[in-house]
N, C-alpha and C positions, 0 to 999 in steps of 0.2 A: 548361193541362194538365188533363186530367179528372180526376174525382175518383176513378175506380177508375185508373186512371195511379198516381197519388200511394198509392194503398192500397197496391197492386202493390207500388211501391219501398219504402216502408214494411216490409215481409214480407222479400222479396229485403233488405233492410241488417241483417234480424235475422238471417235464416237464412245469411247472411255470414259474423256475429260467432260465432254458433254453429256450423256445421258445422266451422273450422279447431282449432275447440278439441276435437269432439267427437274429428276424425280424430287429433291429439294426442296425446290420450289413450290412445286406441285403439294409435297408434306406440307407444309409450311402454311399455302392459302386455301388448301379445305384436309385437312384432318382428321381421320377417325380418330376420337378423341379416345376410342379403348385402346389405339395402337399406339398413342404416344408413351405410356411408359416403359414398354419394351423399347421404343426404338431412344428416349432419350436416358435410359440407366448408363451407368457409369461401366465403361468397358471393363469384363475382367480380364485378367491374365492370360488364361491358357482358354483355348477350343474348348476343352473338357469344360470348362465352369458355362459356356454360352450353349453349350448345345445342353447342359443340365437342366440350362433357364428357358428351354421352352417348355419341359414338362411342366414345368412352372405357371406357364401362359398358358394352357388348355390343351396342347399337345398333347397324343398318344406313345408316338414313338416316333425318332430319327437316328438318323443313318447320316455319318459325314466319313466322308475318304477325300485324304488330302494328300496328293502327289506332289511333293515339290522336288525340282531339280537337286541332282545331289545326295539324295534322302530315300530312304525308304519309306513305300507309302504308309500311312497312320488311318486308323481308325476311329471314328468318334462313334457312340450311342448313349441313347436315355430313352428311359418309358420303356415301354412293352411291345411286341411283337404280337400278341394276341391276348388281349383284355380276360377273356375266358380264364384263360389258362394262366396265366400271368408271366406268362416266358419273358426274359429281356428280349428286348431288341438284340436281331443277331443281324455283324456288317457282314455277315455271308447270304443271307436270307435273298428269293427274289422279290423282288419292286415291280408294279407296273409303273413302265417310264413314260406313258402315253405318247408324245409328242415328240421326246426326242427319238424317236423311231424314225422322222423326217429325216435327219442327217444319214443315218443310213440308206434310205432310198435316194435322195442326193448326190450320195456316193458312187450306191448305181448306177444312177443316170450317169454320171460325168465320167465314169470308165466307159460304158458303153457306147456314149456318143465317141467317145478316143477310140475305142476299134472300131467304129464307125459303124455299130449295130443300130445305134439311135442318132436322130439330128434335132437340136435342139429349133431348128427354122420349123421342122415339119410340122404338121396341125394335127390336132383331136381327131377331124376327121380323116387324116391320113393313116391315122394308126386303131379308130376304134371307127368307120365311117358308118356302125348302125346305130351310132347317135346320133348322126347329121337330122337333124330333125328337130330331135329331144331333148339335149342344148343349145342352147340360141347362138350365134358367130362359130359352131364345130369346127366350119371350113378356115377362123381366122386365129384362132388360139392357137398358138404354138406352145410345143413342150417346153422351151424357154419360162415362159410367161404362166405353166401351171407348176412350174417350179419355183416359180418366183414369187406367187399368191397374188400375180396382175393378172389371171384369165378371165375375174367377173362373173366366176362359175359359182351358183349360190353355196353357201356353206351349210351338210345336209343337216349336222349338228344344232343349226336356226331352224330350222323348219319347226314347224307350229305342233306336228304330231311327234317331234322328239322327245324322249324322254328318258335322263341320262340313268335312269334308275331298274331300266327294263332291260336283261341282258340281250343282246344284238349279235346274233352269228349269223343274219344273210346279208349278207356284203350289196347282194342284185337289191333288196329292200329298200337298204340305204339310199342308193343310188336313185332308185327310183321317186323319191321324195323328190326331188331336183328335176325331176323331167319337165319338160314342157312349161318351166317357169322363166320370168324373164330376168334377160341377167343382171346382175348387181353396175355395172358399168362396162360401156364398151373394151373390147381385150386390150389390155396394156394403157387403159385410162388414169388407172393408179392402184396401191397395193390394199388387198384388203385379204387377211386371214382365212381360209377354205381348206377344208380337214378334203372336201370333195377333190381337190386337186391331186393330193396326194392316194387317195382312193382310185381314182383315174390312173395316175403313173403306175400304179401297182399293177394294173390291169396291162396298161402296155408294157410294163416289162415282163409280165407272163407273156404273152402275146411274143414280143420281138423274140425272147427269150425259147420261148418254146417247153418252159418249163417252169415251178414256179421259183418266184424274186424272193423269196425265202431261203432257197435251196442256194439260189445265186449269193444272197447276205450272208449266208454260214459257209459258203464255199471258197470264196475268193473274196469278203471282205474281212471273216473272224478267223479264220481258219488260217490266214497266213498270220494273223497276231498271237495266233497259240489261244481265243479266248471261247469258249466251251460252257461258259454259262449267260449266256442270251439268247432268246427266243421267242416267237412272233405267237403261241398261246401258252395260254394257262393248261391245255392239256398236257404240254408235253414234259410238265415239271411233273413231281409228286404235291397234289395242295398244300401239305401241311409244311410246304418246303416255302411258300409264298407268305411275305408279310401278311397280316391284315388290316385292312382300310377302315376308317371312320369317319361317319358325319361328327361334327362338333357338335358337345356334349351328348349325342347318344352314343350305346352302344353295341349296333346290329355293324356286323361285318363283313362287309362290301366285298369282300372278296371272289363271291360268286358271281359278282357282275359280271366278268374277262372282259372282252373289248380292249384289249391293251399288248402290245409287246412288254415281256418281261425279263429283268437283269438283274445282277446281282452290282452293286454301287464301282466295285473293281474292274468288273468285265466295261462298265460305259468308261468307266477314267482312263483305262489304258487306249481304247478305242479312239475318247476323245483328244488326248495327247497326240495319239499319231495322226490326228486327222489337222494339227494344229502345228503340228513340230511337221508336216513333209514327210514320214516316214509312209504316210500310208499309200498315200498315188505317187504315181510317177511325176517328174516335172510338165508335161501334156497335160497328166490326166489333173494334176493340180488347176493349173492353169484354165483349166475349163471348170472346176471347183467354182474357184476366187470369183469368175463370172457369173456363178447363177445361186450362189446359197450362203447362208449364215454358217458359222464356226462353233456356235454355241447355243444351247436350245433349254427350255422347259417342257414339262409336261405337266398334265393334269388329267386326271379322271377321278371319279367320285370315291373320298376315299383314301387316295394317293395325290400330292405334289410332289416333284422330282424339278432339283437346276442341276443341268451337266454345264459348266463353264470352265475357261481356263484364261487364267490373268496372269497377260504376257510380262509384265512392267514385273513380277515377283519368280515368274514361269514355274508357275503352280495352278494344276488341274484342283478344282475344288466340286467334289458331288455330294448334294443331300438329296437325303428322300425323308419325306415328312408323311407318315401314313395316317393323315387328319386331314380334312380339306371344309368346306363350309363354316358358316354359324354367321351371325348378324353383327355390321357393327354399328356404334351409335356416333354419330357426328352429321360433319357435311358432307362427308363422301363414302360410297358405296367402296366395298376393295373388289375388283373381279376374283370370282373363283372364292369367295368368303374371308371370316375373319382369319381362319387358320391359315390362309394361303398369305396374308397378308403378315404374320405373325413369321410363317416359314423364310421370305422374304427379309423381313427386318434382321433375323437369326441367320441367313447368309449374309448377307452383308456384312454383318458384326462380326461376325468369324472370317473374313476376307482384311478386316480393318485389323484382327490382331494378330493374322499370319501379314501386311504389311510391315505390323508394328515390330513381332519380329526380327523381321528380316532387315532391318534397319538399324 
């Protein structure tokens, strides 16, 4: 194993120990006081009883795949697939993953700076230079630093005329909300979240690429994993093949929004293994990985919440998708992304605590 490998896990087992204390704590001195009973009931036995117990909690439907070493993968579901119709939840069905589409572009990046298609020093304006202009520091942002979520590039997602509920296929639209505004902090001042960053990379890897970064992710990132159901729209599935999404307690089906890369729970788990276990880049291309991105991701879009993680201390990949998102809670803290995403959260965790419990 290499020696940035080893550094890697090293970091990842600290920021393990700390992040469950920090979130703790946090529980502890302000509380949605509706989330306390899901998160303080008495652990059941098996997966199967904890992912039953969020239909329980307002849930529509989830999805759990649990790869552990050793084992063939398992499937968890509860709830429905589409309210209408009343289908179960199917763990073959696709998900939008939102967010964790990042690691894959990540991925990109860090093969192609290793054949040296890309550098991570170069700048914004070096690779798209008819923005110098129309984001503020173009000429000082490095691809490093818009991989990193340090560029200070606004996030287009904030802007004032967003509206996560209108579906979005101009890419140039998006973009353009962002122009000519000032930046969030100077490039590399400190980390702040920007969906535009990764909007940006997409464009230069078409660009360097000469073709697009889609073709490149199904080519050389799924294609050597053998994995055949992930994909960057909703068009290229059959619809009634894709979950359906929900606001909490209504039930209009989000599904026509798109706006999301979509997968089915299997295709992100194996993905995310190899990206975690070394199998997938080489030792270079690893190497240049470990430098500029996370291991483990969420997403969200209206509708859908999706955690792809993998918990090295048991080395087991664990992915849910929860196709509920929103709804209010009452106490002293707000949860981002609503009550259900807050509820989704509580119900992985609980299911990471009884495949611990387990394995022990």
């Amino acid at each position: 194993m290499s020696t940035q490998m080893e550094k890697r896990k090293r970091v990842v087992r600290i920021l393990r120990i700390i992040g469950p204390i920090v979130g703790i704590i946090t529980a502890i001195v302000i509380p949605p006081l509706d989330l306390v009973p899901p998160w303080i009931a008495p652990l059941p036995d098996t997966v199967q009883e904890q992912v039953d117990s969020a239909i329980d909690h307002g849930l529509d439907g989830i999805i759990v795949y649990v790869d552990q070493a050793g084992k063939d993968p398992e499937f968890y579901t509860a709830g429905v697939k589409n309210k209408l119709t009343q289908e179960p939840a199917d763990p073959r069905a696709f998900f939008k993953i939102g967010s964790i589409h990042k690691l894959y572009i990540a991925t990109s990046v860090a093969k192609l700076v290793n054949d040296g298609s890309l550098s991570l020093e170069d700048t914004l304006a070096d690779y798209l230079p008819e923005l110098v202009g129309r984001i503020e520091y173009a000429e000082q942002i490095t691809l490093r630093m818009m991989v990193q979520h340090r560029s200070g590039i606004p996030n287009f997602t904030d802007h004032e005329g967003w509206d996560w509920f209108t579906p979005h296929t101009d890419e140039d639209e998006d973009l353009a909300r962002i122009f000519d505004e000032q930046a969030d902090f100077k490039p590399d001042a400190r980390y702040s979240y920007s969906n535009t960053n990764y909007l940006l990379l997409s464009r230069i890897l078409d660009r360097v690429l000469g073709y697009s970064h889609q073709r490149y992710v199904y080519d050389d990132i799924l294609a050597p994993l053998g994995l055949t159901n992930t994909y960057f729209s909703l068009d290229e599935v059959a619809f009634e093949d894709v979950v359906s999404g929900y606001w909490y307690g209504y039930d209009d089906d989000l599904r026509y929004l798109g706006g999301s890369m979509i997968a089915t729970a299997q295709d992100v788990g194996v993905f995310l293994r190899a990206l975690n276990d070394g199998s997938l880049l080489n030792d270079d291309e690893e190497a240049i990985y470990a430098s500029i991105y996370e291991y483990d991701h969420d997403g969200w879009v209206p509708g859908y919440h999706s955690m792809a993680r993998y918990h090295e201390d048991i080395d087991t990949v664990v992915i849910q998708f929860v196709s509920t998102t929103g709804g209010d809670t009452w106490g002293l803290a707000n949860v981002v992304g609503g009550k259900a995403t807050g509820i989704s959260n509580i119900i992985y965790n609980r299911i990471v605590r009884i495949l611990r419990r387990q394995r022990s």
